[in-house]
N, C-alpha and C positions, 0 to 999 in steps of 0.2 A: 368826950361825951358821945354814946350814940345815940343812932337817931331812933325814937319810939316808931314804930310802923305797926300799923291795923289793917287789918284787909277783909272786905265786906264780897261775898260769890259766892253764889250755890252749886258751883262744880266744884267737887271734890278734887280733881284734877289738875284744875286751878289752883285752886289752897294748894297743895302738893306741892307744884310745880312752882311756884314763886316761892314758896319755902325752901325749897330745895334749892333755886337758885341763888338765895341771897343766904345760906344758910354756913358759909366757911367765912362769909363779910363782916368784917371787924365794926365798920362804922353803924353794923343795923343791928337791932333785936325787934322780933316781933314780940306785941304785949297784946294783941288781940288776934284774935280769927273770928269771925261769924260770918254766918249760913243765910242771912235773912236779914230784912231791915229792922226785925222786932228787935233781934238778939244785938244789933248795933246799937239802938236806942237804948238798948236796960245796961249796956256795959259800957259805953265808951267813953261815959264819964269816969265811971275807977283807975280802967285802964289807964286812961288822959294817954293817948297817939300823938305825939310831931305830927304827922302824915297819915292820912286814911286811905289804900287802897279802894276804890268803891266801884263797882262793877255797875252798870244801869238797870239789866234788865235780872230783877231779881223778884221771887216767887207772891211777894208778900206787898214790895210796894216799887215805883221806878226811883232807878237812881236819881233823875232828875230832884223830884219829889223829897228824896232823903237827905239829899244833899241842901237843900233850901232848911229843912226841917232842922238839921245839925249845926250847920252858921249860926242860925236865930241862936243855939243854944251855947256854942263856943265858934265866936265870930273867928279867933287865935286859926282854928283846927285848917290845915295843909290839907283838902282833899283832889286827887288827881284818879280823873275816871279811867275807867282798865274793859275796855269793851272790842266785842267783836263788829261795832258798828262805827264805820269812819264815816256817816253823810254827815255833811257841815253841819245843818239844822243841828243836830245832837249836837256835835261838839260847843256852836254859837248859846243852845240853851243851858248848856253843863256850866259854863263858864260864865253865865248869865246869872246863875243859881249857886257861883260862890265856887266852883270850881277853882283850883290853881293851876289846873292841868290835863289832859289829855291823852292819852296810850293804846296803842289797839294791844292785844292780848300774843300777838305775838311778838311785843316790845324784848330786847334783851337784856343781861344781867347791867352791861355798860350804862345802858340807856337808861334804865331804873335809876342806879347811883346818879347819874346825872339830874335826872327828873329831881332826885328829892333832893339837892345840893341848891338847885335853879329857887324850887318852890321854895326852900325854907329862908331863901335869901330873900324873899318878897317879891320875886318877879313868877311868870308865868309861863310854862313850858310842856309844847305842843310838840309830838313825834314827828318826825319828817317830812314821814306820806302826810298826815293831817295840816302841816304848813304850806307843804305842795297844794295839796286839794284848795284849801281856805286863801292860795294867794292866787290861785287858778281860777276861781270862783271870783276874785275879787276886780282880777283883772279883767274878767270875759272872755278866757282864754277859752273855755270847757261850757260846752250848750247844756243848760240847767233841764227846761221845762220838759222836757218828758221824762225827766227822774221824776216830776212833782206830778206826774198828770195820768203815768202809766201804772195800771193796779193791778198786779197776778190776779187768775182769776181765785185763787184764796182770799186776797185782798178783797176782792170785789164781795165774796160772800160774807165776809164782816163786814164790811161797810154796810150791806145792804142791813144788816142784823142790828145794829149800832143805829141805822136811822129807824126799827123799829123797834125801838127803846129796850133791847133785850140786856140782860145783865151778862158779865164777863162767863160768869158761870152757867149761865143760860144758853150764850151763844158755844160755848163749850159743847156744851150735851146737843146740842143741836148740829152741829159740823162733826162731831165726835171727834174732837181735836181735845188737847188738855187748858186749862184755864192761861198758862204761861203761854203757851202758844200764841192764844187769843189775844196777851196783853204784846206780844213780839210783834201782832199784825196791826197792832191798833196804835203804834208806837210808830210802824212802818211808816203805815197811812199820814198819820199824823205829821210825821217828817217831809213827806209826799204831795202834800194838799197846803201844806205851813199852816197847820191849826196847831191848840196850846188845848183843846182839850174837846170835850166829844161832840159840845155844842158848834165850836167851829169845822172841824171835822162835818157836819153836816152839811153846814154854811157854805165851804169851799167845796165840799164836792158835787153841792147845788147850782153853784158860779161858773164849775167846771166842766156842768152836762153828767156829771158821772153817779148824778141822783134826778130820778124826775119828780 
């Protein structure tokens, strides 16, 4: 029997690339690709995936977000995130939100096959570096607080735009950055401050001197 695999990223390159790696693999067929969280939502019931690749930061909604929205709908469904972002917070809320798993993007062919073998047995499985990181973290081996406290000054210019109630696409046109960007820096932030959404994000960056 193989394993159904879906994979949710708006780089092209990505799709590609993981197709192409698993693509001489006996044990896998992909039965989806999509581009967006919409096209995940309208299909991945027909499809029906073992395993959902899901990327976080995607144009339409976060993976966080998608992933909470998809459990509700098939509690069954294997999702293990595929991101170019290892801060714990992400990982702690992906797996919070129903996640099985964890992978940065430059995970290998091995590593994959492993991931979906771990998840489909019902256990949970985190790439290396993110077990390093998350045991490093846990022990207080590795000084946190100026990962959470220190803002590029890109950052600093969403924030500030974020506390004046401007919309994603507003602070877009305003920074002349693209809306994806805006939602990369507000995702940053967010990780940065440990808020769960824009209202906290205010809150802590109030706490933290970094709004007056």
């Amino acid at each position: 029997m193989k394993i159904k695999i879906a994979l949710t990223d708006d780089h092209p390159m990505v799709l590609k690339g993981i197709q192409s790696m698993l693509v001489d693999t006996k044990e896998v067929i992909f039965v989806g690709i999509y581009k967006n969280a919409q096209q995940t939502l309208e299909n991945i019931g027909k499809d029906v995936p073992d395993i959902l690749l899901l990327d976080i930061n995607l144009p339409d909604m976060n993976g966080i977000d998608l992933c909470k929205k998809l459990k509700k709908v098939n509690e069954g469904l294997k999702i293990i995130a595929i991101s170019n972002f290892d801060e714990i917070s992400f990982v702690k809320r992906m797996l919070n939100s129903g996640a099985s798993g964890y992978l940065l993007k430059n995970t290998d062919k091995l590593e994959l096959l492993e991931a979906f073998k771990i998840v489909l047995s019902g256990e949970h499985y985190l790439q290396k570096d993110i077990q390093k990181k998350l045991m490093n973290q846990t022990l207080g081996k590795k000084a946190r607080n100026s990962l959470f406290t220190k803002l590029t000054r890109r950052e600093e210019e969403v924030l500030l735009a974020i506390s004046e109630e401007l919309t994603t696409q507003e602070i877009s046109e305003k920074l002349f950055i693209s809306p994806k960007t805006v939602e990369t820096h507000r995702m940053n932030i967010m990780s940065k401050l440990g808020a769960k959404n824009s209202v906290g994000i205010i809150k802590n960056a109030i706490e933290k001197g970094l709004l007056n």
